[in-house]
C-alpha positions, 0 to 999 in steps of 0.5 A: 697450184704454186705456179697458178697463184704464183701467175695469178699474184704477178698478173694482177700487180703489175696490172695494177702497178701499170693502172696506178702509173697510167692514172697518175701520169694522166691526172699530170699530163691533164693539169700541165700537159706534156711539155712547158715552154716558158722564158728562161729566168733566175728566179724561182718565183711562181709567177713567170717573165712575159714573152711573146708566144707567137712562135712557130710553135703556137701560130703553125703546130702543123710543123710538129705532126705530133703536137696535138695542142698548144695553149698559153697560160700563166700564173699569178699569186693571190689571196682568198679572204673568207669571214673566217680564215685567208687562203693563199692561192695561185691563180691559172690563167688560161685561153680559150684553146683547151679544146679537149683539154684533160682539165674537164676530165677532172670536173666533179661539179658544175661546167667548164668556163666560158670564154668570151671573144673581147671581154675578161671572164669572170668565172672560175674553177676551184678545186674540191680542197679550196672549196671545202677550206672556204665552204664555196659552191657552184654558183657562189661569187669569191673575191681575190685580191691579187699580190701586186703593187698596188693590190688588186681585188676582183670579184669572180663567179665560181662555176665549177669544182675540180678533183686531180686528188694531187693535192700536194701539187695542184688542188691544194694550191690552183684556181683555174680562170682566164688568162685575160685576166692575169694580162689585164691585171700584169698590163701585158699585151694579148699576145704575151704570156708566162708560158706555152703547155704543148700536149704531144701524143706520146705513141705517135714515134715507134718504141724502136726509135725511141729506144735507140735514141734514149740508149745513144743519149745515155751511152753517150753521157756516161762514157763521156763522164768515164772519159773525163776521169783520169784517175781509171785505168783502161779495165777499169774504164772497161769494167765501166762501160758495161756497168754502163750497159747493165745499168740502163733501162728504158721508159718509154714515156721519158724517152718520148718526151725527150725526143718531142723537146728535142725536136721543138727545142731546135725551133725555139730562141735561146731565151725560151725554156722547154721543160717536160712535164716529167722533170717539173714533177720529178718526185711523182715520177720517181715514186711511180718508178719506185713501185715499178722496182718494187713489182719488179723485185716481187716478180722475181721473189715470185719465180723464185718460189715457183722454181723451188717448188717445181724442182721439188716436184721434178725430183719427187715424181724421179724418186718414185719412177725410180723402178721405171727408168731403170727399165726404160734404160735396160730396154735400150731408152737414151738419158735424153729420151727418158728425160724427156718423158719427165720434162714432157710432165711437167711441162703439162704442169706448167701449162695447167697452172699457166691456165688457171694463173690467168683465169685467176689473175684476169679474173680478179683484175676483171671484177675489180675494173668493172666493180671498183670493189677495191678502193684507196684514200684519195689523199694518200694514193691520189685516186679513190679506188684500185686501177687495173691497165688491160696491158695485153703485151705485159700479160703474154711477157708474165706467162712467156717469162714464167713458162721459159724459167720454169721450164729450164728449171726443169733441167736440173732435177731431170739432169739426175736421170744420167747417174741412175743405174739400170740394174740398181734402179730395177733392184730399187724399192 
């Protein structure tokens, strides 16, 4: 029974754990997509410097087979005035390139906007905190008066209702419309642009490169940084380099934004910044890598626990066969042939409860995946119920790793079979 709960609690957090990473990082790709090129400036100000976007990257995407959609946006600050409050926001403006794009997958109201070929689109998208704070709907006209020199006011026609539930980094803050808009408003050319959003697809490199790749950009900084000290002796730069080793750990979505920036850095001027979208919201993260740690620790307390347990069980079925492996061995039976029948045991143990881990577990995350009985405060836990990520090769890793410990644990309490005498074990009752 320990190992069947022990199985069962590790499968469904982590299955959560990898639901709740997976659900948060699209709701980031989906707003900001993979990678951001912009052009390199010294100021922090939300608005970014124009550059002509007619890069290799935008005019032939072809070059890099693993970019899926490159679009030009840019931002610019305004202010929506109601009767009763002013609300500080910041305009995105977009093309009419989101072919697919992640933004429909948050739309909860209304439609998409609809571009038009010539003209500036007056129609915008707003997100469910904005509409509430100015009580707008679907349908609704709202003027903004943009931050500029002089400034500038326009009438635009709300036409859908976005929910990332990242308020702290999106909703609270954007309103989605056209970038022809932030051009005509900037005096900047058609083919200017704050920046480029390239959507990349993540699994299009072998984790085998990719883990290659990362480690020898890793090893690489580290052992530079050790060489530069001269204060370390050589075992103490010995003692380093595999503090370095140890240290590592592989995530695969950051190594393959690394090695997708690497590659379309190569192409790009010395004036363009290529940015992943990882480092951009590098709090998200290291928060979601955080839990990560913490299902980690928990797993670990878990075959902790489960060990303790089988060890107990082990020793207590050796105290009462006690009798028998004394006959065992005056008939001629090897301490390894009588460990055996032991391990044997046990295993069998461990098999059963491995068997009802699993219907437990998956039975859980099944009711939970398909019933949503769970569910979250979406301002807290940026989404409004509980995910579960089918992650077939996490659930064989679980029972693979819980199978090998305990089965080795089962060697300590069988190893006292060698020191159990023949003729005191017989005599033992």
């Amino acid at each position: 029974m320990t190992i069947a709960l022990g199985l069962a609690a590790a499968l469904v957090s982590f299955l959560i754990m990898l639901g709740f990473q997976k659900t948060v990082k699209d709701k980031v790709f989906a707003f900001s997509s993979h990678l951001l090129v912009t052009r390199y400036t010294l100021s922090n100000a939300t608005e970014e410097q124009p550059f002509d976007f007619r890069i290799t990257l935008f005019q032939k995407p072809d070059t890099f087979p693993f970019v899926t959609r490159v679009q030009p946006f840019a931002h610019k600050a305004g202010l929506i005035k109601t009767d009763d409050d002013v609300l500080g926001i910041i305009f995105k403006g977009i093309s009419d390139r989101p072919t697919g794009d992640g933004l429909r997958q948050s739309l909860v109201e209304g439609r998409f906007i609809a571009f038009q070929d010539s003209a500036v689109s007056r129609e915008v998208m707003l997100s469910r905190v904005i509409a509430d704070k100015i009580k707008a709907k679907v349908g609704d006209a709202i003027i903004v008066h943009f931050l500029q020199d002089p400034p500038r006011s326009r009438r635009l026609t709300v036409v859908g209702i976005y929910e990332t539930n990242l308020s702290d980094y999106f909703d609270s803050k954007h309103v989605i419309g056209d970038l022809k808009l932030v051009q005509q408003l900037n005096g900047w050319q058609p083919f200017e642009a704050g920046g480029l959003e390239v959507r990349t697809d993540l699994e299009y490199f072998p984790a085998g490169l990719l883990r290659e790749v990362d480690y020898e950009a890793y090893w690489q900084y580290h052992v530079s940084l050790i060489g530069e000290d001269p204060e370390l002796t050589p075992l103490q730069r010995q003692v380093e380099y595999w503090r370095t080793w140890w240290r590592y750990t592989f995530d695969f979505d950051r190594a393959a934004l690394d090695y997708q920036a690497t590659l379309i850095g190569q192409s790009m001027d010395f004036d363009l910044r290529l940015e992943t979208a990882r480092d951009k919201y590098i709090q998200v993260f290291e928060w979601l890598g955080l839990i990560g740690r913490q299902v980690k620790i928990l797993l670990v307390i878990i075959l902790v626990v489960v060990c303790v347990n089988m060890i107990s069980v082990v020793l207590i079925l050796v105290m009462e066969r006690t009798p028998m492996i004394g006959m065992l061995k005056a008939m001629g039976g090897t301490n390894r042939l009588v460990r055996s029948v032991f391990i044997y045991n046990g295993v069998s143990l461990i098999v059963k409860g491995l068997a009802w881990g699993n219907v437990i577990g998956l039975g859980i995350c099944y009711v939970q995946d398909r019933y949503r009985v769970l569910k979250l405060n979406p301002h807290d836990y940026y989404m409004d119920y509980v995910p579960v990520d089918w992650h077939w090769p996490t659930i064989l890793a679980l029972n693979a790793l819980t199978l090998a410990v305990v089965t080795l644990v089962l060697l300590v309490p069988t190893a006292l079979i060698s020191r159990i005498h023949p003729i005191r074990a017989i005599k033992f009752d």
